[in-house]
C-alpha positions as CSV (number, residue, x, y, z in Angstrom):
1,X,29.5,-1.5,-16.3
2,X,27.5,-3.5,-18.4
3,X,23.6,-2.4,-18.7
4,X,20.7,-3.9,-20.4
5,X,17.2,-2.0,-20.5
6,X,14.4,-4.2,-20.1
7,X,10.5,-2.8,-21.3
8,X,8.1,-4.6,-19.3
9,X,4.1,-4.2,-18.7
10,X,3.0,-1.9,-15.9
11,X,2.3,-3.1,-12.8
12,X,2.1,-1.7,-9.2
13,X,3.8,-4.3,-7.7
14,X,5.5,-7.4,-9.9
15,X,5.0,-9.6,-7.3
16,X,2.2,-11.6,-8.4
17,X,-0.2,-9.5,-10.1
18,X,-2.7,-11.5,-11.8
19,X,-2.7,-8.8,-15.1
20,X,-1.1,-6.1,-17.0
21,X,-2.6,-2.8,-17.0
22,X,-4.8,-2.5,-20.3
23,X,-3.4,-1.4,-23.4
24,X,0.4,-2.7,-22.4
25,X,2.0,-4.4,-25.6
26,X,2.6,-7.5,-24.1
27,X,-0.9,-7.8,-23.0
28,X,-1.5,-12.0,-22.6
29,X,1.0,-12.9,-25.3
30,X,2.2,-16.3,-24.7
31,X,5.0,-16.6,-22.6
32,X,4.0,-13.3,-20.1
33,X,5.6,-14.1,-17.4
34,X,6.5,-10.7,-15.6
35,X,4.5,-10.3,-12.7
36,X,7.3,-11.9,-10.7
37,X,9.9,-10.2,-11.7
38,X,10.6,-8.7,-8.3
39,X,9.2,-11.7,-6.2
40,X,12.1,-13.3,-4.3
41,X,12.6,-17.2,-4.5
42,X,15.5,-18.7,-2.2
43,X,16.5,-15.0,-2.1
44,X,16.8,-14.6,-5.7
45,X,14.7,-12.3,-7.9
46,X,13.9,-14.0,-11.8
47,X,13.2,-11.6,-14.0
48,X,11.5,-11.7,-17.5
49,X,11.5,-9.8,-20.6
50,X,9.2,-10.7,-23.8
51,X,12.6,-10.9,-26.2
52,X,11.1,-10.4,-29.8
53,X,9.9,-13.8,-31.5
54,X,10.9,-15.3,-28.8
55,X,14.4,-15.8,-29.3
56,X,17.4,-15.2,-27.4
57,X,18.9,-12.2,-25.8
58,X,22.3,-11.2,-27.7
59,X,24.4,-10.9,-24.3
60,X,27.6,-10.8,-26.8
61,X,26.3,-6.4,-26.7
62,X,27.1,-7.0,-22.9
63,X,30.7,-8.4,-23.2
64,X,30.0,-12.1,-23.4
65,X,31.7,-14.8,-25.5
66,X,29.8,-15.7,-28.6
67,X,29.8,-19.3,-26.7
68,X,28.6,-18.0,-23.6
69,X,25.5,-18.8,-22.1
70,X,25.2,-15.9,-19.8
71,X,27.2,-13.0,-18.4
72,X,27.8,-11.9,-15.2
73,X,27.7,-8.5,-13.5
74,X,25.2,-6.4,-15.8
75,X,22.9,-3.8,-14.6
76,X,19.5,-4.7,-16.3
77,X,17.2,-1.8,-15.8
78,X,13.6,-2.7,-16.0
79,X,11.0,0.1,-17.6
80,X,7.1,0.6,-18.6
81,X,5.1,2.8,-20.1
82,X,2.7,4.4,-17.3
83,X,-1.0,4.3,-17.5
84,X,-2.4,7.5,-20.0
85,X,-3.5,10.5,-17.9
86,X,-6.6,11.7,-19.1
87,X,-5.9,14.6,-21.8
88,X,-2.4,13.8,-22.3
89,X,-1.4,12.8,-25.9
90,X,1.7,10.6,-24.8
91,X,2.7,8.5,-21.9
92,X,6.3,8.3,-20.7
93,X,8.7,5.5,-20.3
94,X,9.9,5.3,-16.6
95,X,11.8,3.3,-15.0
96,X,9.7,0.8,-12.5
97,X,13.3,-1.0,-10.9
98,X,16.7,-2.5,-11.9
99,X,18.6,-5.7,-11.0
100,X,22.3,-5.1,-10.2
101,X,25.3,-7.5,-10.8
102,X,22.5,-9.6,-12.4
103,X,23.3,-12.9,-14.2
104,X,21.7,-12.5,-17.7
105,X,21.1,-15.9,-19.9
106,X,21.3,-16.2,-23.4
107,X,18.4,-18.3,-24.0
108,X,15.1,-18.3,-22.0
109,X,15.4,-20.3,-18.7
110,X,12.6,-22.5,-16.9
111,X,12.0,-22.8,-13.3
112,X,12.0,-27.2,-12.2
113,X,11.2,-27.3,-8.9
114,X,7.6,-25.8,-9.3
115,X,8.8,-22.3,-7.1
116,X,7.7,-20.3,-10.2
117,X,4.5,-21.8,-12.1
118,X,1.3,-19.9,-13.5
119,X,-2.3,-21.2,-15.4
120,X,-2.2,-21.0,-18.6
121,X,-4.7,-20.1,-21.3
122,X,-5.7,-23.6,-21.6
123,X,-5.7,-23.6,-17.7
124,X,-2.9,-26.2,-17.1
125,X,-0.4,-24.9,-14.6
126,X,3.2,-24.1,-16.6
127,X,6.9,-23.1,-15.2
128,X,7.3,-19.4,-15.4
129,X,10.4,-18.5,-17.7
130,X,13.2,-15.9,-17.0
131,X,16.3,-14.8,-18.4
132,X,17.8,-12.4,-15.8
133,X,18.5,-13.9,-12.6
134,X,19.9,-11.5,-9.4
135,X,20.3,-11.4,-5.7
136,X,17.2,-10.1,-4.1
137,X,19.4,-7.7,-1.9
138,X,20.5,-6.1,-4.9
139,X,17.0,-5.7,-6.5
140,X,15.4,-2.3,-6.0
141,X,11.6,-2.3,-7.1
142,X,10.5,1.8,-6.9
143,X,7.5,2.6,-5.7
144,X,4.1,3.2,-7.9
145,X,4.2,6.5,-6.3
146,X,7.9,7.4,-6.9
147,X,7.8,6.4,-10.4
148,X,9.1,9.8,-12.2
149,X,13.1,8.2,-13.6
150,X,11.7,8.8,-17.4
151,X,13.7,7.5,-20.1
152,X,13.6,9.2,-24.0
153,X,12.3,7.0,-26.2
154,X,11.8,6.5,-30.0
155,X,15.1,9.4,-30.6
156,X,18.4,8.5,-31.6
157,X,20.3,7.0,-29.3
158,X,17.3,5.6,-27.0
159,X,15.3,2.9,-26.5
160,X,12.5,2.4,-29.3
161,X,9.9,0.1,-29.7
162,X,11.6,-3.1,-29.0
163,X,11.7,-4.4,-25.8
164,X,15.0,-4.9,-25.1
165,X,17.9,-1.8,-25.5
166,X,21.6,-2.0,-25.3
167,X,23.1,1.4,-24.8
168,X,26.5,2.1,-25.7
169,X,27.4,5.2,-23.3
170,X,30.0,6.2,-25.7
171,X,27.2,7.2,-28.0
172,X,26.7,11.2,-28.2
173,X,23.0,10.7,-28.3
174,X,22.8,8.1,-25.2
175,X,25.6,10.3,-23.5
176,X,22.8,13.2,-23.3
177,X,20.8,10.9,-20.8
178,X,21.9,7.8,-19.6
179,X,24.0,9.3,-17.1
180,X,21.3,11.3,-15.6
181,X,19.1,7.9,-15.0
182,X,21.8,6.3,-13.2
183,X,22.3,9.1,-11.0
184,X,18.3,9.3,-10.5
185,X,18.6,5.5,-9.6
186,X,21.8,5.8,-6.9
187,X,19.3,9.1,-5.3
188,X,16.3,6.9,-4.9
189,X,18.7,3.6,-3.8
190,X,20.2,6.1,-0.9
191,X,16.4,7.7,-0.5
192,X,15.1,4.5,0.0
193,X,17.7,3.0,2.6
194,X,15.9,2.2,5.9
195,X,18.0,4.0,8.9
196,X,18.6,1.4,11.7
197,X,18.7,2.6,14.6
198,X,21.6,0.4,16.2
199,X,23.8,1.5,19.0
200,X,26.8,0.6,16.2
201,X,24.7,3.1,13.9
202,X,24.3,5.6,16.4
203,X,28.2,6.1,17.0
204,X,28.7,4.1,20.5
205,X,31.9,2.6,20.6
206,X,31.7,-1.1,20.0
207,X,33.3,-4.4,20.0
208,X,34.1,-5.8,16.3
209,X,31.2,-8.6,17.2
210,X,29.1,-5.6,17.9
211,X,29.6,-4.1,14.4
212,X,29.2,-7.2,12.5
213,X,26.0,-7.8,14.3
214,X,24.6,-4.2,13.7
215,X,25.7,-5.1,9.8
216,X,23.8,-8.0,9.9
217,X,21.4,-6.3,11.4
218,X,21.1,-3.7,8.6
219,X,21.3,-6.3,6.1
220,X,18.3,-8.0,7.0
221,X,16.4,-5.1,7.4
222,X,17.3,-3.9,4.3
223,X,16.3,-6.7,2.3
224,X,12.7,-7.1,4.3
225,X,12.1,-3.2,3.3
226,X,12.9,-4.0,-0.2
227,X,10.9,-7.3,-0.7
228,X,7.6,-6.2,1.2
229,X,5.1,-4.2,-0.5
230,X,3.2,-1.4,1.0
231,X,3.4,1.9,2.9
232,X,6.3,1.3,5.6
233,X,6.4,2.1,9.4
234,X,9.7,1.7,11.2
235,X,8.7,0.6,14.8
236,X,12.4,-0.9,15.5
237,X,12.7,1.6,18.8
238,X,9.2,1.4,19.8
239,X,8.9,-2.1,22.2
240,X,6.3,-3.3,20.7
241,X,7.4,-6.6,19.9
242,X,7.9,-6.1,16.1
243,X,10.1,-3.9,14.1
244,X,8.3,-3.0,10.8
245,X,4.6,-2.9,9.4
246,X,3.8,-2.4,6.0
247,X,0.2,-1.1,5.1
248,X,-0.9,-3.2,1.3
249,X,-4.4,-2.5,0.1
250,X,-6.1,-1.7,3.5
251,X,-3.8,-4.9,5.3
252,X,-1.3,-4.1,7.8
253,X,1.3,-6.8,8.4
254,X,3.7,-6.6,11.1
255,X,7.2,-7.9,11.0
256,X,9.8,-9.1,13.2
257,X,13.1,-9.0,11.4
258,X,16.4,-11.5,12.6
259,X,19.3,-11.0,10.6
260,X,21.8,-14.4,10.2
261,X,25.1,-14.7,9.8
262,X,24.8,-18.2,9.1
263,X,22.8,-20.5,6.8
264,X,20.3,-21.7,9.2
265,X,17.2,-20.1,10.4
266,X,17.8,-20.7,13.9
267,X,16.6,-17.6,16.1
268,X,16.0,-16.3,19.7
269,X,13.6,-14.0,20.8
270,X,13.3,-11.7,23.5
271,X,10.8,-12.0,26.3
272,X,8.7,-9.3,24.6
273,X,9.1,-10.6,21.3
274,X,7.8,-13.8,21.9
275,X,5.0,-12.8,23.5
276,X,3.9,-11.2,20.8
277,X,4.1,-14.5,18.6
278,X,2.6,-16.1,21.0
279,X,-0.4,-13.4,20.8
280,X,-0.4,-14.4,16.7
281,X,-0.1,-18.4,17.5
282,X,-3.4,-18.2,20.0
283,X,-5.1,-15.7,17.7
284,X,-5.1,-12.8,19.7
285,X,-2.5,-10.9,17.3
286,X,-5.1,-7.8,17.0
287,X,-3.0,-5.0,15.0
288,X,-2.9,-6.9,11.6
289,X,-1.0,-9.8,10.4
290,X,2.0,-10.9,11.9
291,X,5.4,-12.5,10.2
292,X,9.0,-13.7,11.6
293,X,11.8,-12.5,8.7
294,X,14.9,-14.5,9.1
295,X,17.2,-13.3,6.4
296,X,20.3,-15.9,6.6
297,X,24.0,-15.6,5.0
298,X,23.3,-11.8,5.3
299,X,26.8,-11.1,4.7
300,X,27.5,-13.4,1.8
301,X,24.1,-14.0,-0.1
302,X,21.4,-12.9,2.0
303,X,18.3,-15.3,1.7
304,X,14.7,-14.2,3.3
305,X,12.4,-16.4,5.1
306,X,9.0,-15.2,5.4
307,X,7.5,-17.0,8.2
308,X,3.4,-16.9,8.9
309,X,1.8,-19.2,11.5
310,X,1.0,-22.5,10.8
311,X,-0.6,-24.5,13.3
312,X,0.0,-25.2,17.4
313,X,4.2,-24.7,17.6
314,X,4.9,-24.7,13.6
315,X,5.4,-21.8,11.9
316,X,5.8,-22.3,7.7
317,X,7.9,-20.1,5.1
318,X,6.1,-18.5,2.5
319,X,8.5,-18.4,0.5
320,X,10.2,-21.5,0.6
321,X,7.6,-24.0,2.3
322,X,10.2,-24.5,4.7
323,X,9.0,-25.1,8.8
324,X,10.0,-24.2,12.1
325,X,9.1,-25.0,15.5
326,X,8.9,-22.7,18.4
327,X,10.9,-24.3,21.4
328,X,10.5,-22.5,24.5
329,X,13.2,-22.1,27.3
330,X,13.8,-20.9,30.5
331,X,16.4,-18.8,31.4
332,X,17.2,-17.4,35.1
333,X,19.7,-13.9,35.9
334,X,21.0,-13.7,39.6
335,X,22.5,-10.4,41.4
């Protein structure tokens, strides 16, 4: 397994933050482009890393060909240095999230289709750069609170101060504590994982169909609990109409998830369900804000629609700019 340690600023969320926390090294260099690191576009993350001078990142240390212009299937681990507590005479290194079976480039890349942009200094708007591109599904962003993977620094055998660190794990030095991190990670990935609470989970015997919808299922969920920030509330067995909320700076949002085999994000909704979306079209929705999640091609490359209300029947991405339209039917059961 290949792994590349990235050094980034701090930041709660790196999912648009407008700024670095004071005192980071790359504070407002040109070319900072971090915040969105963990921000998922067409259900890809894009990371950034400030390579020193601007130059390119030798992926021939992760097994590429010296003609290569990426590599495939590395493990970039992304840390910062947290904010000074008062008294202390150091701050540690910790890790903030990784991006598995990530696709690193050699050479800085550029967003084209405007997905990605920023203001610069001189206030025109700019592509955002990246050289690590990944699935968001396999992009794990830990929370501010949970923030405690610390990773030696300045020593033999660890990172020092550039931002970018290649360990060799046949190294005696690195040996002593890169094995511990990646065990810290797989804890917090299995930690982390949301429990659905599926008749397929629960143990009920079930048809294959079943299973590969209670997968999907999973899948989706999965991904929406990763993506979202915020304190999380699993209402999935409740009836309310929703299945997760997420609590952000003093904003609830509530989120019914679909999960997709397929590429489209074509859904149904149950008579309780819709209601409730039809409480958020006529601005009655009173417990917060209310999204549809369609994750699609959940079981090949899961890709997350964010849906908010638009206007009368359309209901817009925010991710993609993508639209839907709510088409009502009628449906009749006789016994």
């Amino acid at each position: 397994m290949s792994i590349l340690f990235c050094h980034v600023a701090w930041m709660n969320e790196y999912r648009d933050e407008a700024t670095p926390k004071l005192g980071e090294i790359f504070e407002f260099q040109e070319g900072f482009h971090e915040k969105l690191n963990f921000f998922p576009i067409e259900g890809m993350c894009l990371g950034c890393v400030q390579v020193p001078n601007g130059g390119d990142i030798n992926i021939g240390n992760l097994g590429a060909a010296p003609d290569a212009a990426y590599v495939d299937g590395v493990t970039v681990i992304w840390t910062a240095t947290e904010p000074r507590v008062a008294g202390s005479r150091q701050s540690r290194r910790l890790v903030v999230g990784w991006h598995r079976n990530a696709k690193v480039f050699r050479k800085r890349q550029f967003t084209s289709d405007g997905s990605r942009t920023r203001v610069n200094r001189e206030g025109h708007q700019e592509n955002i750069e990246f050289y690590i591109q990944a699935s968001a599904f396999d992009c794990t962003l830990v929370a501010q609170r949970d923030r405690d993977i610390e990773v030696p620094r300045m020593i033999k055998g660890a990172p020092g101060i550039s931002s970018l660190f290649y360990p060799d794990a046949e190294n005696e030095n690195t040996a002593k504590w890169l094995p511990e991190v990646i065990e810290a990670m797989e804890d917090y990935e299995r930690v982390s994982e949301p429990t659905v609470k599926t008749r397929a989970a629960a143990g009920w015997p079930v048809s294959p169909d079943t299973a590969r919808n209670a997968e999907v299922e999973a899948i989706a969920i999965s991904l929406v609990v990763k993506t979202m920030p915020g304190k999380l509330t699993d209402r999935q067995t409740d009836n309310c109409g929703w299945d997760l909320e997420f609590l952000h700076q003093g904003v609830t949002t509530c989120i019914e998830v679909k999960g997709l085999s397929g590429i489209k994000p074509d859904v149904q909704l149950t008579p309780n369900e819709f209601a409730t979306m039809t409480l958020a079209m006529r601005g009655g929705f009173e417990n917060g804000g209310y999204r549809l999640a369609v994750v699609t091609n959940a079981l090949n490359r899961p890709k997350l629609h964010l849906f908010a209300h638009a206007s009368g029947d359309e209901w817009r991405c925010e991710i993609s700019g993508q639209s839907i339209t709510v088409q009502p039917i009628i449906a009749a059961r006789l016994s």
